[in-house]
N, C-alpha and C positions, 0 to 999 in steps of 0.2 A: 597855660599848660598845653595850646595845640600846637608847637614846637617839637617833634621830634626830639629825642634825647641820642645821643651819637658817645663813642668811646670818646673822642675829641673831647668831648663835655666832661666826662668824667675826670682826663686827664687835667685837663688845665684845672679842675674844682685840685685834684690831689697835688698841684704844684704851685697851688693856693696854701693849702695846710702842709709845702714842703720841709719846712721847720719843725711843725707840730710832728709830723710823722719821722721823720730824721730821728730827735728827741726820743722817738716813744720805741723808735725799733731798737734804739742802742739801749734805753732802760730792760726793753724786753730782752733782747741777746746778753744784757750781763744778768738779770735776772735768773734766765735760762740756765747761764752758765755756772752762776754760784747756787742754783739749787740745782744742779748736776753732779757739783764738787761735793753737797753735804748728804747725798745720796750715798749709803753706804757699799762697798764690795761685796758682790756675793761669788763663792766658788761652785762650781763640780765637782763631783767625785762620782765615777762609774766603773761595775762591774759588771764581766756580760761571762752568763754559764746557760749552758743546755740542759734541757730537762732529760733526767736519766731513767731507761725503759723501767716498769717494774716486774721485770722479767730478770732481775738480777737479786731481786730480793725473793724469789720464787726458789721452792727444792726441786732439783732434775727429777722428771720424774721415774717412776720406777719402771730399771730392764728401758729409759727413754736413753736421749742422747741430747745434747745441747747444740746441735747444729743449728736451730731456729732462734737459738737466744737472740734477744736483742739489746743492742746498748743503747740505743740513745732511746729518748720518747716521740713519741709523736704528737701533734698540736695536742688531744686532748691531754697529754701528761704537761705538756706547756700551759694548758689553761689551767691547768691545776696548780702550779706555782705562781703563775699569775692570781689567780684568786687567792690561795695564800700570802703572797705580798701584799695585796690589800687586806688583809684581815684584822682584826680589831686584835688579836695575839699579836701580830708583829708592831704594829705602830704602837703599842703599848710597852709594849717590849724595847721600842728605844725610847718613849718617852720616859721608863720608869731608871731604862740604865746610861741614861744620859740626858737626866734631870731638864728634860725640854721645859716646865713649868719656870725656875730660873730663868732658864736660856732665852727663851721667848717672853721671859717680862710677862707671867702670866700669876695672878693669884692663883694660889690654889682653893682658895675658900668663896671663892664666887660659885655662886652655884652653876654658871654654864662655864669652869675652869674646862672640864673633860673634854666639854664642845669643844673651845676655843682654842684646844690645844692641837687636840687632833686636827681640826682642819688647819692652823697653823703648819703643823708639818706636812701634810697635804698639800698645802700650796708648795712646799719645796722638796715632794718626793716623789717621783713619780718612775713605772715599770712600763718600757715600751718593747716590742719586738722588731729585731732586727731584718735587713731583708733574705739573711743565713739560715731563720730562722729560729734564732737564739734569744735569751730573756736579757734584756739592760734595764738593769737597776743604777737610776740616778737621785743622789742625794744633794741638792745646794744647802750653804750654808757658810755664814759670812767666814768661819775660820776654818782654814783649807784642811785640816790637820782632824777636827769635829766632823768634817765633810765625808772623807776618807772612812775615818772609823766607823761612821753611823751606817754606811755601804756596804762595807764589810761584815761590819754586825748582822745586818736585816738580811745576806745573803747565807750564810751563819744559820739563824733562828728560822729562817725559810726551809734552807735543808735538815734544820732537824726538826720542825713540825709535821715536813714529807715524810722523814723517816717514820717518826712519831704513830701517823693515821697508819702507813703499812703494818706496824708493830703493831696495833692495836687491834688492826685486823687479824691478824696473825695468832694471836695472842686467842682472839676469840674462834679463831678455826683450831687452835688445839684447844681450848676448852670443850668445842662440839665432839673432836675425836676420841676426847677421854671420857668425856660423857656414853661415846658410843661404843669404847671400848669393854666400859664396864657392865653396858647394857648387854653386849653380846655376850660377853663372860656370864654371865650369870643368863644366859636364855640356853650355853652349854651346859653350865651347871647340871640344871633343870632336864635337859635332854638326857645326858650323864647319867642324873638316879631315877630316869624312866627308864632308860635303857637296859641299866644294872636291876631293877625292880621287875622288869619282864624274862630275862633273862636267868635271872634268881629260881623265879616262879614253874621257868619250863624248862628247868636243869640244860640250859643253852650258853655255852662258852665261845662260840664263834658264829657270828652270822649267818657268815655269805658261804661257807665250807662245810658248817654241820652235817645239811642235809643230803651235799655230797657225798659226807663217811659214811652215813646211815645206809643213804638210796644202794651203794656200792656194797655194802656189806650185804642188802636185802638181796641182791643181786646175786653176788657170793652164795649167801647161802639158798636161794633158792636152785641155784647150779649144783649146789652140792647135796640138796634134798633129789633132785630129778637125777642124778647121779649115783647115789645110793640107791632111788628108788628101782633102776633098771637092775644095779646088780645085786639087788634082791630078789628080784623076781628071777633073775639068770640061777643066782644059787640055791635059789627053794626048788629045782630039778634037779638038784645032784647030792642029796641027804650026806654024802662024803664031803662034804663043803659047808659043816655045820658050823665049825668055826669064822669063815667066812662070811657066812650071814646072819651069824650074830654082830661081824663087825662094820656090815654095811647098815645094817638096823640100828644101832650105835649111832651111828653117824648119818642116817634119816633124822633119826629121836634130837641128835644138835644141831644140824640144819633148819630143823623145826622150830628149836630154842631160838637160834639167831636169829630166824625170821620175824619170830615171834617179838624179839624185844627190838627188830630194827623196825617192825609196823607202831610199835608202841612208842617209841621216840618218834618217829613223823607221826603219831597223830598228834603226840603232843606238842611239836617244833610249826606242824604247819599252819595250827591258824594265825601263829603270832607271826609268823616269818614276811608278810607283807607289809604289817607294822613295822617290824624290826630294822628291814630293810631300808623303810623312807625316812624313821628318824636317824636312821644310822649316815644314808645320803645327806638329811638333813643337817645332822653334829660336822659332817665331814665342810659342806658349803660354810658353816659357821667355822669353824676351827682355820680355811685358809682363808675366808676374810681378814679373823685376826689375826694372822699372819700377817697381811697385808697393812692393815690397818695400823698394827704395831709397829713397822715398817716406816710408813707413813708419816705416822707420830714425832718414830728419832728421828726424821728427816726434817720431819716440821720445825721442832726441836732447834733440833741445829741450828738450822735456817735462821728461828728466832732469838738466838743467843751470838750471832754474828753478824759484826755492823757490814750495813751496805751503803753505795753511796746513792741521795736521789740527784743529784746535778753533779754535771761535767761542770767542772770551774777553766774557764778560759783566761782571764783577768781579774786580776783583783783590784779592787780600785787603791790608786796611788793617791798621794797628796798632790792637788793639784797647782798648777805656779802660775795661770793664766787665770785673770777674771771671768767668768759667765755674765755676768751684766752690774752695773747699768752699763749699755753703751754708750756714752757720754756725747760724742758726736752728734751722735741719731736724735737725743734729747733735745741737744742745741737747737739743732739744724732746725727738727718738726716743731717746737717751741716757739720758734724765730719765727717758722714762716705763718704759723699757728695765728700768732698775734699780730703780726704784719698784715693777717690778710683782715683780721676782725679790727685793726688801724682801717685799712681801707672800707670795709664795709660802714665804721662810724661816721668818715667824713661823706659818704655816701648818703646817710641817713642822715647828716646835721646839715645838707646845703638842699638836698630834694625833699627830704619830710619833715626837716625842722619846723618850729613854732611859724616863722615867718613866713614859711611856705604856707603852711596849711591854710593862714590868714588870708594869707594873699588869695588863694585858690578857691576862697568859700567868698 
């Protein structure tokens, strides 16, 4: 074994076994070939849609404008469909509505049938993004026809479990509304028979103006006491002018009155009137909330009783007429050479580390 080993060597050992290896590539190449032919066809079927903003399932909002709407989504509303396509909903979803357990030669009474299933269709579904930046959903599946419809399907049940989570949301934002609706309703209520309850109490019919009548009147009549008063004192000098000043003394004696009863309404309007005032601002901020709120609500409403779409649909997938694989060629070919080359490494190993070698060597 102090001999150098040379490709030379090796060639002439393999044209030694040119027979045996002749023999063995052509069993291997029809081998290859008829287990290429009993390999069954599988198709594709693909459709590619964009994920749609969800700013179209949104109410404009109120006194807004829709110049910022947007239509399409952006990646994280594409990951959102993309994680929905993988979800244990959809791949259930076509195994229950096109009986995958059959189709795939799968009991259903084993107990890992659900496993075996699911990853079965797994191996032949899969959701890739394009470089558009659009979602392709691909289904294989040996019948072009099953291919198709299973693509169609799971694009289908994708856009209405998107819808589904917004609805839901939806759903529970007017729940909070109404809950808050009624909460304020009943906190005016409540302001309502305090308001009417103070009011009652200090013979007070209008807030914010009473104490203007009043002040105004006070005023009034204190002009018309200091007015009597001079020309009383003017016609107690002219004893001819008795009529006179009995009738400015008259009219002293009801300026008095006036005064008299406008002091006694503000003293009784004015300690409540600071109260009055703040729950009355206060009913007022509650009263245009609900406004608002009710608003709001039918908008919500609406909103939630009218379909929206979550994907732009670009394609829908067709039946398709072209195989996806096996590549029958590519089997051959890597097959052939596969074995041809583990021919070559046997007689490698049966002329250098054969038995008789090893003897010889030791």
């Amino acid at each position: 074994m102090n001999n150098e080993y040379s490709l030379a060597d090796f060639i002439n050992q393999l044209m030694k076994w040119k027979k045996q290896l002749l023999r063995t590539a052509g069993i291997i190449i029809l081998l290859s070939v008829a287990g290429s032919l009993l390999l069954p066809n599988y198709y594709e079927a693909e459709t590619t849609f964009y994920a749609a903003s969800p700013d179209l399932a949104k109410p404009i909002p109120i006194g807004g404008e829709d110049k910022d709407l947007r239509i399409y989504g952006d990646d994280k509303d594409l990951d959102r469909l993309f994680t929905i396509a993988t979800s244990h909903d959809i791949l259930f979803y076509l195994i229950d509505s096109f009986d995958l357990y059959k189709h795939y030669n799968i009991d259903r009474e084993n107990s890992k049938a659900k496993f075996k299933v699911r990853e079965e269709l797994l191996d032949h579904f899969k959701t890739i993004k394009t470089k558009y930046g659009a979602l392709q959903l691909i289904v294989e599946d040996k019948d072009p026809n099953t291919a198709a419809d299973m693509a169609n399907a799971a694009r289908d049940q994708i856009a209405e479990i998107a819808q589904k989570i917004v609805k839901e949301s939806q759903g529970k934002l007017i729940e909070n509304y109404n809950r808050n609706l009624v909460k304020k309703q009943l906190q005016s209520d409540s302001l309502a028979g305090i308001i009417k309850t103070i009011k009652d109490s200090s013979g007070i019919f209008e807030t914010w103006t009473q104490s203007g009548i009043y002040t105004k009147l006070l005023a009034d009549a204190t002009s018309d006491l200091e007015d009597a008063k001079g020309k009383i004192d003017f016609y107690k000098k002219y004893p001819a002018y008795r009529d006179s000043l009995i009738k400015y003394m008259a009219m002293e004696m009801g300026a008095r009155n006036k005064m008299a009863k406008a002091n006694a309404e503000l003293d009784k309007y004015t300690p409540v009137l600071s109260r009055l005032k703040q729950l009355d601002q206060e009913q007022s901020r509650i009263y245009e909330q609900i406004s608002l709120d009710k608003e709001r609500f039918k908008q919500l409403n609406a909103t939630y009783s009218t379909p929206f779409t979550a994907l732009h649909l670009v394609e829908s997938a067709t039946v398709p007429v072209q195989k996806s694989r096996p590549k029958r060629s590519v089997i051959v070919l890597l097959t052939s050479l596969c074995g041809i080359m583990l021919s070559f490494l046997a007689v490698f190993v049966i002329e250098n580390l054969g038995p008789a070698k090893l003897i010889k060597s030791s």
